[in-house]
C-alpha positions as CSV (number, residue, x, y, z in Angstrom):
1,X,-83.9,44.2,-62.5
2,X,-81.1,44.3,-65.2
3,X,-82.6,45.4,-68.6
4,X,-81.7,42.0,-69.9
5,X,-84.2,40.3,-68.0
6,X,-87.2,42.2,-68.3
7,X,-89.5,40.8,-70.2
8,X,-92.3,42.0,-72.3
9,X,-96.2,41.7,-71.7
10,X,-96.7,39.8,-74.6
11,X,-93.8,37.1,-73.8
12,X,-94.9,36.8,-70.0
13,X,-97.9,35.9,-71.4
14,X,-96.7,33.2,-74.2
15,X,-94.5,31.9,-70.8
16,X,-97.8,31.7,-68.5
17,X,-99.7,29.3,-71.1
18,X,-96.5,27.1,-71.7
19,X,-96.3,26.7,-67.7
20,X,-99.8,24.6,-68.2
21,X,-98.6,22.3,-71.1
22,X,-98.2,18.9,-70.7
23,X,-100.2,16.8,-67.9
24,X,-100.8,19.9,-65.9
25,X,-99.2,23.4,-64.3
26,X,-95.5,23.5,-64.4
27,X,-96.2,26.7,-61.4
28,X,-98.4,29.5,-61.0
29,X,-97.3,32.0,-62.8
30,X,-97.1,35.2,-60.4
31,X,-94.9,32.9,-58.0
32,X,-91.3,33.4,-58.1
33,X,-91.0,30.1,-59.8
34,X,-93.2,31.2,-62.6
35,X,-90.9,34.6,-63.0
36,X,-87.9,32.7,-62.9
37,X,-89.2,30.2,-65.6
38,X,-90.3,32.9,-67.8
39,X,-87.0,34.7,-67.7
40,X,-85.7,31.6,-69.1
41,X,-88.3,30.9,-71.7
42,X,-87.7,34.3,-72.5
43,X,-83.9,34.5,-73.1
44,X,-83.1,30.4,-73.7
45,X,-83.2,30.6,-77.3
46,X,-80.5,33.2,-77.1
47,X,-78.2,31.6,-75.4
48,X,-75.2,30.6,-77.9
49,X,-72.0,28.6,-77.2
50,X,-68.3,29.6,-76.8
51,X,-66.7,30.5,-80.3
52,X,-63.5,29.5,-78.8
53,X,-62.7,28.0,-75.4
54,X,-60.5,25.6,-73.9
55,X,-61.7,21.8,-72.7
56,X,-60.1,19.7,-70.4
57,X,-61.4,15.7,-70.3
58,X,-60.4,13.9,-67.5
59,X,-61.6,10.0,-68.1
60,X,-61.3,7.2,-66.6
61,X,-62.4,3.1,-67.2
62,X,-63.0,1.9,-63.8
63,X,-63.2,-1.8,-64.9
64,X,-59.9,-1.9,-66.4
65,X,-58.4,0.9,-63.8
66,X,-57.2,3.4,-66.2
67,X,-56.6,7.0,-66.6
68,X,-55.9,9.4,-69.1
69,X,-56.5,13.4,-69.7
70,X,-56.7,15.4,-72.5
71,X,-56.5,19.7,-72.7
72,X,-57.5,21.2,-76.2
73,X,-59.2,24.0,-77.8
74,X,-62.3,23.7,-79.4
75,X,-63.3,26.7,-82.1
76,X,-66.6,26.7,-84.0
77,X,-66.5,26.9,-87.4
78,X,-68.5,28.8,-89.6
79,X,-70.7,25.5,-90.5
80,X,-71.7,25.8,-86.7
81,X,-69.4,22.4,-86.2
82,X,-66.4,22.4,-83.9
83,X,-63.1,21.6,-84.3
84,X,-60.7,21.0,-81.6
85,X,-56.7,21.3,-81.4
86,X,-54.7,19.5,-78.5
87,X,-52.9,21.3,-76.3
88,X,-51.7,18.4,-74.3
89,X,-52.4,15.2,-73.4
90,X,-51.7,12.6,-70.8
91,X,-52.4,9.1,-69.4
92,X,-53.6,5.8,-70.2
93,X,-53.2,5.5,-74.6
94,X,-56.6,3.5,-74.4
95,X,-58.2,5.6,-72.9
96,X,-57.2,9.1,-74.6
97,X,-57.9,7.3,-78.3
98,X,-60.9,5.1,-77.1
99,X,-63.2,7.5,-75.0
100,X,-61.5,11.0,-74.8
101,X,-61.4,11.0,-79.2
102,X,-64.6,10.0,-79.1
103,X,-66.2,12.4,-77.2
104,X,-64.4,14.6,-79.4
105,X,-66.1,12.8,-82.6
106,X,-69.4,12.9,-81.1
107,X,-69.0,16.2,-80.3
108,X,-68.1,16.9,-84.1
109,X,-71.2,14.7,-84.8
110,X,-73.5,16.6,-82.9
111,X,-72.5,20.1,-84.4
112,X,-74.6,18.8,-87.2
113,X,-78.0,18.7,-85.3
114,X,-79.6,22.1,-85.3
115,X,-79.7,23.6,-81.8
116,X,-83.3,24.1,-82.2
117,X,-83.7,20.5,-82.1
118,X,-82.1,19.8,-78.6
119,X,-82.8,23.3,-76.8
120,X,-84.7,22.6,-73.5
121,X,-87.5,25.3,-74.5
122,X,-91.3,24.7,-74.4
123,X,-91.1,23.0,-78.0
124,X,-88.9,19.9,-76.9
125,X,-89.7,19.5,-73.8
126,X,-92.2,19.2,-71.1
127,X,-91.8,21.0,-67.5
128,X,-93.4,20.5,-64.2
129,X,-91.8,22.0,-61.0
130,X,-90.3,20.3,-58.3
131,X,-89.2,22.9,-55.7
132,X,-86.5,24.9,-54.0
133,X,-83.0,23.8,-53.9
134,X,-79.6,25.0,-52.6
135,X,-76.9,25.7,-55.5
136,X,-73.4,26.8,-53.5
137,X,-74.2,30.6,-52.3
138,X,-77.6,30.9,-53.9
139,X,-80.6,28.9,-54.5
140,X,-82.2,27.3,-57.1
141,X,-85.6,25.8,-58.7
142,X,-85.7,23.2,-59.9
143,X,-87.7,21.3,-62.9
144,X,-88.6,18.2,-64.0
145,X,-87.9,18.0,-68.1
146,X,-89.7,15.1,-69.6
147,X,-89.0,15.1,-73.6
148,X,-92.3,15.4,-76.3
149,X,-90.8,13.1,-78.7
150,X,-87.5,10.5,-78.4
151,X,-84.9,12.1,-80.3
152,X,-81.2,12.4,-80.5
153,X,-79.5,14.5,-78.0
154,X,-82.5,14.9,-75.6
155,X,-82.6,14.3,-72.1
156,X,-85.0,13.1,-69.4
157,X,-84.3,14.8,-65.6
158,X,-84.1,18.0,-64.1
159,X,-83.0,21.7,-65.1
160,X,-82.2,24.1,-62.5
161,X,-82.7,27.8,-63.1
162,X,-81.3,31.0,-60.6
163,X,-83.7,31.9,-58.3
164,X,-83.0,35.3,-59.0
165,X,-81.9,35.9,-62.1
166,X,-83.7,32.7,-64.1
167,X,-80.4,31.4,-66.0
168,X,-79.6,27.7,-65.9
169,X,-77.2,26.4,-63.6
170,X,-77.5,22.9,-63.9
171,X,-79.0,20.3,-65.9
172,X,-78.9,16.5,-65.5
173,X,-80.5,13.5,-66.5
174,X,-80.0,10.9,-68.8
175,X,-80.2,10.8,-72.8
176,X,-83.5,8.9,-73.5
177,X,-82.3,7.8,-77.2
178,X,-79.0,5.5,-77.1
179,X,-76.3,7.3,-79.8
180,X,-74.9,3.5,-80.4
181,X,-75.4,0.1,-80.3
182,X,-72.5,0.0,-78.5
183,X,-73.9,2.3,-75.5
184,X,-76.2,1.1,-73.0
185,X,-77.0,4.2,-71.1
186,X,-75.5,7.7,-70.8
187,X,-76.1,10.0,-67.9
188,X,-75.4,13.8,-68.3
189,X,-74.8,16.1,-65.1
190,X,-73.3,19.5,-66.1
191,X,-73.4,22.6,-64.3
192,X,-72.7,26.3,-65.4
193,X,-70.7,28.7,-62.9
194,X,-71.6,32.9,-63.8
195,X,-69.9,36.0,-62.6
196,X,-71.4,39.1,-63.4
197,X,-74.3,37.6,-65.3
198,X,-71.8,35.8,-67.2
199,X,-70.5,32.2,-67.9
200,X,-67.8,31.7,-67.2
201,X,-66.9,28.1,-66.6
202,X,-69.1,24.8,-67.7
203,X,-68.1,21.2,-66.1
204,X,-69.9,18.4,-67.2
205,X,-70.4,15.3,-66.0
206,X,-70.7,12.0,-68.2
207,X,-71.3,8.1,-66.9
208,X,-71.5,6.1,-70.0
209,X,-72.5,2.3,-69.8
210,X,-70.6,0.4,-72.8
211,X,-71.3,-2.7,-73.7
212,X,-66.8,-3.5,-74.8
213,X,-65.6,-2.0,-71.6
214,X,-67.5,-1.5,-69.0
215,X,-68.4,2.2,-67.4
216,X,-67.0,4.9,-68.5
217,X,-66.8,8.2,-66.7
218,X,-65.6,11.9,-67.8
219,X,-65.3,15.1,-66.9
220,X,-65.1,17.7,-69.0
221,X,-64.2,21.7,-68.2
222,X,-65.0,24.3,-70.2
223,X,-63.9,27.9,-70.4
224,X,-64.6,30.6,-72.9
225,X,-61.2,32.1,-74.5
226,X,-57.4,30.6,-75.3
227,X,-54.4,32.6,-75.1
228,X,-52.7,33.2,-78.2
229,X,-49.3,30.8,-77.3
230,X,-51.4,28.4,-76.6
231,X,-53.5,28.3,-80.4
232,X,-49.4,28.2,-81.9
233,X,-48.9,24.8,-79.8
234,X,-52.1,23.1,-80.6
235,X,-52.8,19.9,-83.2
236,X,-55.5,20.0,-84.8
237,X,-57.6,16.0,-83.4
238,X,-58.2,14.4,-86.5
């Protein structure tokens, strides 16, 4: 087992009596379930995002039949907030100022809620196990995630977690506290794709209800890095 994912006594320990919280057993702990979860538990708060990367939004409005796409980069400053620079952009005018900006803003928004508060770790969130699943070449377990309180940027579904190694590979669901009047229902699906025990590619998933245009649906692409021709082209989204 790689160093980074051994854990000590003391945290498998602290991992077993958070796999009985909530309305029962989330597994038994010696299973390989229960050693997958407390890898996680052990290693989640660590986990930090991208201090620079590329994103690519593809949107669309189904309703109205539009398109449009947007590529940027997206630093974090030292605040912990991002900011993003456009590399390009294409498509449908509505729908690059109305959904793909947005995202962008509420993105901007949400760098201002600490990550504490919307981690999926034992404090936010209850988990129960559901069972075996396949994920591409490898397998997965997967978890029900129920949230403790209603909060901003939580999220009621499922979190899947390596068989082997106990990192997340997917997480969906949908966000049980509406970030507008103007939203009706938002459901998250985002995946995370490793080589070499490392990230290295992040594609999300969004279906947003609105209650001005209909559904609106995005997928967004993450990758960790920019090249340095591409940060001289970029304008920084206001």
């Amino acid at each position: 087992m790689p160093k980074a994912m051994r854990l000590p006594a003391v945290l498998i320990t602290l991992a077993a009596s958070a796999l009985w919280a909530g309305d029962g057993p989330v597994t038994e702990m010696e299973t390989a379930p229960g050693i997958a979860f407390a890898r996680y538990v052990g290693h989640v708060e660590e986990t930090s995002p991208w201090q620079v990367e590329t994103v690519e939004v593809d949107a669309t409005l189904p309703k109205l039949a539009k398109k449009g796409r947007l590529r940027a980069i997206r630093c974090l400053l030292p605040s912990g907030k991002p900011e993003f620079q456009v590399l390009e952009s294409a498509g449908d005018q509505t729908v690059r100022r109305q959904v793909i900006l947005r995202y962008f803003s509420a993105q901007v928004q949400a760098g201002a809620i600490p990550s504490s508060s919307v981690a999926i770790n034992t404090a936010n969130y209850r988990f129960r196990y559901k069972g075996l699943a396949p994920n591409g070449e490898t397998n997965a377990f997967v978890f029900f995630i129920t949230p403790k309180t209603k909060r901003d940027g939580l999220i009621k579904g499922e979190l899947w977690l390596d068989a082997e190694t106990g990192v997340p590979v997917r997480e969906s669901g949908y966000l049980v506290k509406k970030p507008s009047i103007f939203l009706k229902r938002v459901v998250i699906d985002r995946a995370t794709a490793y080589r070499e025990g490392n990230a290295e590619s992040r594609v999300t998933h969004l279906s947003i209800d609105t209650r001005l245009v209909g559904r609106a649906e995005l997928t967004v692409t993450e990758r960790p890095g920019i090249s340095i021709a591409e940060r001289s082209n970029a304008d920084l989204v206001q």
